[in-house]
C-alpha positions as a Markdown table, in Angstrom:
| # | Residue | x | y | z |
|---|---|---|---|---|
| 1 | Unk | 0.0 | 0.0 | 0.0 |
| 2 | Unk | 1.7 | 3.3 | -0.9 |
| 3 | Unk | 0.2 | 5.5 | 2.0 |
| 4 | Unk | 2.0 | 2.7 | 4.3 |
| 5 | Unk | 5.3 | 3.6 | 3.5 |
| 6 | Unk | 6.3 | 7.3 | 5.2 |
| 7 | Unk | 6.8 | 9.0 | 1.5 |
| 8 | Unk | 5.1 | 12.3 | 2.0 |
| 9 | Unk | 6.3 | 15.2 | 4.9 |
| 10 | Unk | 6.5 | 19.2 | 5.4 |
| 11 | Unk | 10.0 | 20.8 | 5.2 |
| 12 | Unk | 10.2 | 24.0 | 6.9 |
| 13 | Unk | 8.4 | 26.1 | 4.2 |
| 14 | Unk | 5.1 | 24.2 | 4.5 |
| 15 | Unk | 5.4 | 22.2 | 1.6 |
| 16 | Unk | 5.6 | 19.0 | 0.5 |
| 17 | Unk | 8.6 | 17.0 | -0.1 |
| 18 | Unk | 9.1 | 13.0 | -1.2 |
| 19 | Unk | 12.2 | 11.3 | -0.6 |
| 20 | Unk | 13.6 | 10.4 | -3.7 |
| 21 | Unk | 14.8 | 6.7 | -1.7 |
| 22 | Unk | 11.8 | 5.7 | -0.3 |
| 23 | Unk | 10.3 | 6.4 | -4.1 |
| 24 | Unk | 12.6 | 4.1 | -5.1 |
| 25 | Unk | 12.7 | 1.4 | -3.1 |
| 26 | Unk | 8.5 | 1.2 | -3.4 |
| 27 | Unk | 8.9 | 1.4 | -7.2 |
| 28 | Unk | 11.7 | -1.7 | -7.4 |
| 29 | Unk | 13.6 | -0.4 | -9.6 |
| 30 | Unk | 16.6 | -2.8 | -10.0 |
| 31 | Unk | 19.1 | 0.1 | -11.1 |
| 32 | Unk | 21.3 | 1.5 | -7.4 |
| 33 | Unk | 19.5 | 4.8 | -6.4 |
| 34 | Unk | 22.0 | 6.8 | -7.5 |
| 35 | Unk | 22.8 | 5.8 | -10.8 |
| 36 | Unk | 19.1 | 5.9 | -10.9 |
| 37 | Unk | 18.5 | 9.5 | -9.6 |
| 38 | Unk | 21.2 | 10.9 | -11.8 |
| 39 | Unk | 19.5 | 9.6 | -14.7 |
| 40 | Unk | 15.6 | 10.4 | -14.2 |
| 41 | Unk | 17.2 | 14.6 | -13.7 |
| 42 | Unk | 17.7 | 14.3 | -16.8 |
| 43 | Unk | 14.5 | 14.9 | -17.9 |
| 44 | Unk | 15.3 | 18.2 | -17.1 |
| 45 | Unk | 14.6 | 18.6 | -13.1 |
| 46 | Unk | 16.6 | 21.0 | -11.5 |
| 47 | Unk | 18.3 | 21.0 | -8.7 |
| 48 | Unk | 17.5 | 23.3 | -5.4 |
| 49 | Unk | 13.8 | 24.2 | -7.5 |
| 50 | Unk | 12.5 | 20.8 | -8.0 |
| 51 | Unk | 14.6 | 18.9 | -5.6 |
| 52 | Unk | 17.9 | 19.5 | -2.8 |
| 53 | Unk | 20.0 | 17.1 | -1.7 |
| 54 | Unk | 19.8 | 15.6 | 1.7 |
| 55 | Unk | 22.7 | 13.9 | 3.3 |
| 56 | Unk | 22.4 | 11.8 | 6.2 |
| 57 | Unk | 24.9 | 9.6 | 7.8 |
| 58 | Unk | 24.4 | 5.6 | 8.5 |
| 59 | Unk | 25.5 | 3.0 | 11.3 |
| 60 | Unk | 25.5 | -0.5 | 10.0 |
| 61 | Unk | 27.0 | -3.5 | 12.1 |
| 62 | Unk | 29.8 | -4.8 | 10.2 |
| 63 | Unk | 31.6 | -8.0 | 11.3 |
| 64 | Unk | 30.7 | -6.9 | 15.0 |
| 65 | Unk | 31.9 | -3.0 | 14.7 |
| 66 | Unk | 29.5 | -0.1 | 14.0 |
| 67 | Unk | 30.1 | 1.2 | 10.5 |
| 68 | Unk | 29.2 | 4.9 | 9.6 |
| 69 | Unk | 28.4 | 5.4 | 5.9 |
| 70 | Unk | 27.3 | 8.8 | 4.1 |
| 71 | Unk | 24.0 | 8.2 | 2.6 |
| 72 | Unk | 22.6 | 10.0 | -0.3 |
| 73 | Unk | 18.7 | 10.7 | -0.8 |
| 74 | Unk | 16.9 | 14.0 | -2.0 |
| 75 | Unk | 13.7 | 15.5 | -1.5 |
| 76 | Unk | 11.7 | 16.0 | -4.0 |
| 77 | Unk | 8.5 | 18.5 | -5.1 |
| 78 | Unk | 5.7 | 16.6 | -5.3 |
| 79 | Unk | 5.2 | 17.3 | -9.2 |
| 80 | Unk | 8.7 | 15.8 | -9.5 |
| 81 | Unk | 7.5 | 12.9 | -7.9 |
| 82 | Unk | 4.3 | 12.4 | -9.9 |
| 83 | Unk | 7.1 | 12.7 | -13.8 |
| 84 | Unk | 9.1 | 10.1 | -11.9 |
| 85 | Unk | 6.1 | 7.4 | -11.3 |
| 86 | Unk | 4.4 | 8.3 | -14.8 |
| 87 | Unk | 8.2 | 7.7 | -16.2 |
| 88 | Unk | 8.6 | 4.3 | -14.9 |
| 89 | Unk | 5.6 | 3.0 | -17.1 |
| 90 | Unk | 4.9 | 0.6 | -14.1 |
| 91 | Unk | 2.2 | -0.9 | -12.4 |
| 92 | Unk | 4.0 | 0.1 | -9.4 |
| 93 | Unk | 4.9 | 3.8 | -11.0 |
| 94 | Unk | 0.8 | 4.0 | -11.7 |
| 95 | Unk | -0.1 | 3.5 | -8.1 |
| 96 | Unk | 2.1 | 5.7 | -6.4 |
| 97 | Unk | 1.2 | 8.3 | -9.4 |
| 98 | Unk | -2.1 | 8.0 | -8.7 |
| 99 | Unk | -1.5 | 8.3 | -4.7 |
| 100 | Unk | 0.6 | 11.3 | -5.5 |
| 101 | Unk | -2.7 | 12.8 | -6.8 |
| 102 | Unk | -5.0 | 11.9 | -3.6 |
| 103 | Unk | -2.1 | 13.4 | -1.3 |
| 104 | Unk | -2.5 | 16.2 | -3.2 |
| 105 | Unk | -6.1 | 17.2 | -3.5 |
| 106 | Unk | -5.9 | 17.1 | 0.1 |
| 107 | Unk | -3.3 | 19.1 | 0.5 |
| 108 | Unk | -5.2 | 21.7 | -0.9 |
| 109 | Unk | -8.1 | 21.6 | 0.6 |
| 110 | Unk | -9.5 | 24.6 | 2.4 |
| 111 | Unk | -9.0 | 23.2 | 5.9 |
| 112 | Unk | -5.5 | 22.3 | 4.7 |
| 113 | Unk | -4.6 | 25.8 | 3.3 |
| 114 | Unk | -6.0 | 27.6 | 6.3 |
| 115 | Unk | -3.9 | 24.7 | 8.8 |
| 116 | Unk | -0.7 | 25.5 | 6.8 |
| 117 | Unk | -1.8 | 29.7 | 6.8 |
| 118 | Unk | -1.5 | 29.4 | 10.5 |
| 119 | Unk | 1.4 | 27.3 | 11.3 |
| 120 | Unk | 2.8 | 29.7 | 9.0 |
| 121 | Unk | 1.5 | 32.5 | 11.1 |
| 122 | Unk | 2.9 | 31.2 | 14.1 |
| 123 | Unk | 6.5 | 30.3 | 12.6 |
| 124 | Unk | 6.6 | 34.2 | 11.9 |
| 125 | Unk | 5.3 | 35.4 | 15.1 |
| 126 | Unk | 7.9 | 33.3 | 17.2 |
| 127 | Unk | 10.6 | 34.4 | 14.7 |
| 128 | Unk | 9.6 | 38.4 | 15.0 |
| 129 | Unk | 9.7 | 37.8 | 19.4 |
| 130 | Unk | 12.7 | 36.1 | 18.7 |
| 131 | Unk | 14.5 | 39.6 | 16.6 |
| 132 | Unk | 12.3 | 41.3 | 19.2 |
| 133 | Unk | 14.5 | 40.2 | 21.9 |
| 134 | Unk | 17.5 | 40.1 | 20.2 |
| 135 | Unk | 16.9 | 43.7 | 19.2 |
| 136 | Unk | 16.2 | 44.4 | 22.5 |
| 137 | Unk | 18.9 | 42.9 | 24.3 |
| 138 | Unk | 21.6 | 44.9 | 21.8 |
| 139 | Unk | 19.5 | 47.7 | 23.3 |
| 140 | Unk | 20.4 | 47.2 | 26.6 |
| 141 | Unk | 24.1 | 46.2 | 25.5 |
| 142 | Unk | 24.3 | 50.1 | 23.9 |
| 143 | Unk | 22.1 | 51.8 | 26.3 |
| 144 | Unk | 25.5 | 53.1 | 28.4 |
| 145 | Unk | 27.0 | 54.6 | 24.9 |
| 146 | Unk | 23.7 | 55.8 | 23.7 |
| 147 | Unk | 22.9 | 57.1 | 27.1 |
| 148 | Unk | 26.1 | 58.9 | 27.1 |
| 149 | Unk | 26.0 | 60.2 | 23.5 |
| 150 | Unk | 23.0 | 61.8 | 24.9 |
| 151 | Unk | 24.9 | 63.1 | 28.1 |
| 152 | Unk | 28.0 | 64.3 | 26.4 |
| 153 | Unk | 25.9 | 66.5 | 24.4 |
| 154 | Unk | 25.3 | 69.0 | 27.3 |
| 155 | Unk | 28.9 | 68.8 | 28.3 |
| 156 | Unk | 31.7 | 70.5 | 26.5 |
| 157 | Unk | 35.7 | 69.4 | 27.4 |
| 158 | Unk | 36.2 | 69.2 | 31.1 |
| 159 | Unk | 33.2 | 69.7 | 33.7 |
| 160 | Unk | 32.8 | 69.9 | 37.2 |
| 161 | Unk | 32.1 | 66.8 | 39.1 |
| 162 | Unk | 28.9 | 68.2 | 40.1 |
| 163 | Unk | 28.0 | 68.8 | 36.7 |
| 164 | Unk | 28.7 | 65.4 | 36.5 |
| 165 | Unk | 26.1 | 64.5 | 38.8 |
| 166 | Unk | 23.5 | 66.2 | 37.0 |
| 167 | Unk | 24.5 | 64.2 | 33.6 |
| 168 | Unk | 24.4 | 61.1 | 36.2 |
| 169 | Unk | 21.2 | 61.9 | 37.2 |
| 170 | Unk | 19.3 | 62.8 | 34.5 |
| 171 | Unk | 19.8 | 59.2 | 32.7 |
| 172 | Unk | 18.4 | 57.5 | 35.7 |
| 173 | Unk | 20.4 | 57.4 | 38.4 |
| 174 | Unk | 19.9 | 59.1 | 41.8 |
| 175 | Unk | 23.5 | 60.3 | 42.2 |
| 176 | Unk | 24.1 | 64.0 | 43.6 |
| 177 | Unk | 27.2 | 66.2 | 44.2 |
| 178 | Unk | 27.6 | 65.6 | 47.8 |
| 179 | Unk | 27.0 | 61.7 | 47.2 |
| 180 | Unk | 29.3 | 61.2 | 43.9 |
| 181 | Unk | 32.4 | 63.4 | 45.8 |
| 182 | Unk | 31.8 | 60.5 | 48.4 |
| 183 | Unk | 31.5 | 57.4 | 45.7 |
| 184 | Unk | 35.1 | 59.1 | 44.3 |
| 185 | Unk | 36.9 | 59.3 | 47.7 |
| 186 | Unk | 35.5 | 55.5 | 48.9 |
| 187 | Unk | 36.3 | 54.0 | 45.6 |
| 188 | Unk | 39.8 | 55.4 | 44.9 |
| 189 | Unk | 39.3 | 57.9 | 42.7 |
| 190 | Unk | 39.7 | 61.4 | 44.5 |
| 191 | Unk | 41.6 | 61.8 | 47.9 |
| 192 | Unk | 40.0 | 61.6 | 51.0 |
| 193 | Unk | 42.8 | 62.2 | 53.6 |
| 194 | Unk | 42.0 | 65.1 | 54.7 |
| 195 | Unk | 44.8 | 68.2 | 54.0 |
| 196 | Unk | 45.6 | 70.2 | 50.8 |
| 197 | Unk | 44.9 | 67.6 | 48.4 |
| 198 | Unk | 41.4 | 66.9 | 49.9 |
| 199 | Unk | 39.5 | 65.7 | 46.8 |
| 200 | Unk | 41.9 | 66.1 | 44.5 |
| 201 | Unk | 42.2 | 63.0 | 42.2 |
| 202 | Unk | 44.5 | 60.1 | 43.2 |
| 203 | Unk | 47.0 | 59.3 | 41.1 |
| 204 | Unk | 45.6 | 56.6 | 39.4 |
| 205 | Unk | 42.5 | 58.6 | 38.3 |
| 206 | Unk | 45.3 | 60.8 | 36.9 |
| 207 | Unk | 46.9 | 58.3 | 35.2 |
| 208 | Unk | 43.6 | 56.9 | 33.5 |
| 209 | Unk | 43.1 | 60.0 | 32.3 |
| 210 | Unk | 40.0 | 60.8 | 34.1 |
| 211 | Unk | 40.9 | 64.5 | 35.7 |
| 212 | Unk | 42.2 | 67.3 | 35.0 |
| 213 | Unk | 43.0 | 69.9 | 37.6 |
| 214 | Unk | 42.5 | 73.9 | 37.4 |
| 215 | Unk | 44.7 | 76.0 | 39.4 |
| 216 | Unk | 43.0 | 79.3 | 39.8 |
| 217 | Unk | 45.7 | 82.2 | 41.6 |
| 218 | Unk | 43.6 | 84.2 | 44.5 |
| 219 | Unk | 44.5 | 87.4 | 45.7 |
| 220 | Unk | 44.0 | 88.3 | 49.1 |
| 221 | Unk | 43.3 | 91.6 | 51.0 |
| 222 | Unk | 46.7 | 91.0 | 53.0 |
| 223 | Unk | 48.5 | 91.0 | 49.6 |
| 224 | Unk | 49.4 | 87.6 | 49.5 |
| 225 | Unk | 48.2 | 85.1 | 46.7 |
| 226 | Unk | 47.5 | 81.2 | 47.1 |
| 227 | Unk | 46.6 | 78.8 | 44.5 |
| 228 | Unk | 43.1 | 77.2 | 44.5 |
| 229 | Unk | 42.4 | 73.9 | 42.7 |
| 230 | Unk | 39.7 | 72.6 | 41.6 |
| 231 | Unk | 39.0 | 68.7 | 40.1 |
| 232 | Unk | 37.5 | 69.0 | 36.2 |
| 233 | Unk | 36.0 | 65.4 | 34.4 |
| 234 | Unk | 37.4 | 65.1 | 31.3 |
| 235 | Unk | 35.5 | 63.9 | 28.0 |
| 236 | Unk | 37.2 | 60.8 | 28.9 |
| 237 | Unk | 36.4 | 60.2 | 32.2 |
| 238 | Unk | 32.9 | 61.6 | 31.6 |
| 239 | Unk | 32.3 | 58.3 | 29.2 |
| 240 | Unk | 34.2 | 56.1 | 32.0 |
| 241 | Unk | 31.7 | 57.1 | 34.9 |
| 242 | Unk | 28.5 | 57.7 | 32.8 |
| 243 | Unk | 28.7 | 53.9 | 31.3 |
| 244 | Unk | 29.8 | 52.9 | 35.2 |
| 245 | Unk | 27.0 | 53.8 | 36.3 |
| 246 | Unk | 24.3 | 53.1 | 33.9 |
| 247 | Unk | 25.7 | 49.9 | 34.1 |
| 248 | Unk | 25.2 | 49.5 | 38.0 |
| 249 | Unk | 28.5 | 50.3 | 39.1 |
């Protein structure tokens, strides 16, 4: 019986595909399947429109050792299918023709069409949350730069640190002037020993590039001038502690 042997299946488009083996090991045909296949595209099939190779790999037992051999099929449209069984001018070739047909009218049947509409439908709404989430983890990924494209806008060369805070702030995170001098001292970044250098970056913030420092001469009434300096965020350490903490520090 032809619709007892597995010859008919959906590949990922929704349509129907036959494979070219199990065609021809129901036909009989006496000639080895490939020598067989080669010949029947000759009729002017084409390959990757009305068929595409499918390669799958085989375990036989072998004198007590498992064996792994390449095997060769293709899947085939279902018109190809229906040339190759009117070709073989065959009882056998008639059947399956005529089986061909059957599987066919089904397929289109309303309730087929509408069945394959919405698996369709489904496919495409699982792959669209799927970019959807994709597309919104790369969001997250270049919220920090974005964020800060947006920040470094307002900002021009060096700024104070509590300008800084505003920036800090106004993408989303609670951080004011008092609080973000604190952050610095605690996490190595200004000096907190108290003394002359109180606030002033540390070294290493120096060496990263992060400060600048502004020395400002004052006069006083006495006569006598002193130097006052002041801690300025460059562009680069703007980007460092904006993308810190957007990204949670």
């Amino acid at each position: 019986m032809t619709n007892a042997i597995a010859l008919i299946f959906d590949n990922e488009n929704g349509e129907v595909r036959i494979s070219g083996r199990q065609l021809h090991m129901f036909l009989e045909v006496q000639t080895p399947y490939t020598k067989w296949f080669d010949r029947m595209t000759e009729y002017g099939f084409t390959e990757n429109v009305d068929f595409n190779l499918d390669k799958n790999v085989q375990v036989q037992n072998e004198g007590g050792r498992e064996v792994k051999r390449e095997l060769i099929d293709h899947l085939m449209t279902l018109s190809m299918a229906k040339e190759l069984a009117m070709l073989q001018r065959t009882d056998k070739g008639k059947e399956v023709r005529l089986y061909f047909i059957r599987v066919e009218e089904e397929w289109n049947t309303p309730e087929r069409v509408m069945a394959r509409a919405l698996r369709f439908s489904e496919r495409i709404l699982s792959d669209t949350k799927a970019l959807l989430t994709d597309a919104q983890k790369q969001i997250e990924r270049d919220r920090p730069k974005v964020l800060f494209a947006d920040s470094v806008s307002t900002s021009h060369t060096t700024i104070l640190i509590g300008e800084l805070a505003k920036i800090i702030k106004q993408n989303g995170v609670n951080m004011g002037q008092n609080r973000l001098f604190q952050w610095m001292r605690e996490n190595g970044y200004l000096i907190g020993r108290r003394g002359t250098d109180y606030n002033m970056p540390t070294q290493k913030a120096m060496e990263m590039g992060l400060f600048t420092i502004k020395e400002t001469a004052v006069s006083h009434a006495d006569g006598h001038t002193s130097i006052s300096k002041t801690p300025k965020v460059t562009g680069k350490g703007q980007v460092y502690f904006v993308n810190k903490f957007v990204a949670g520090v």
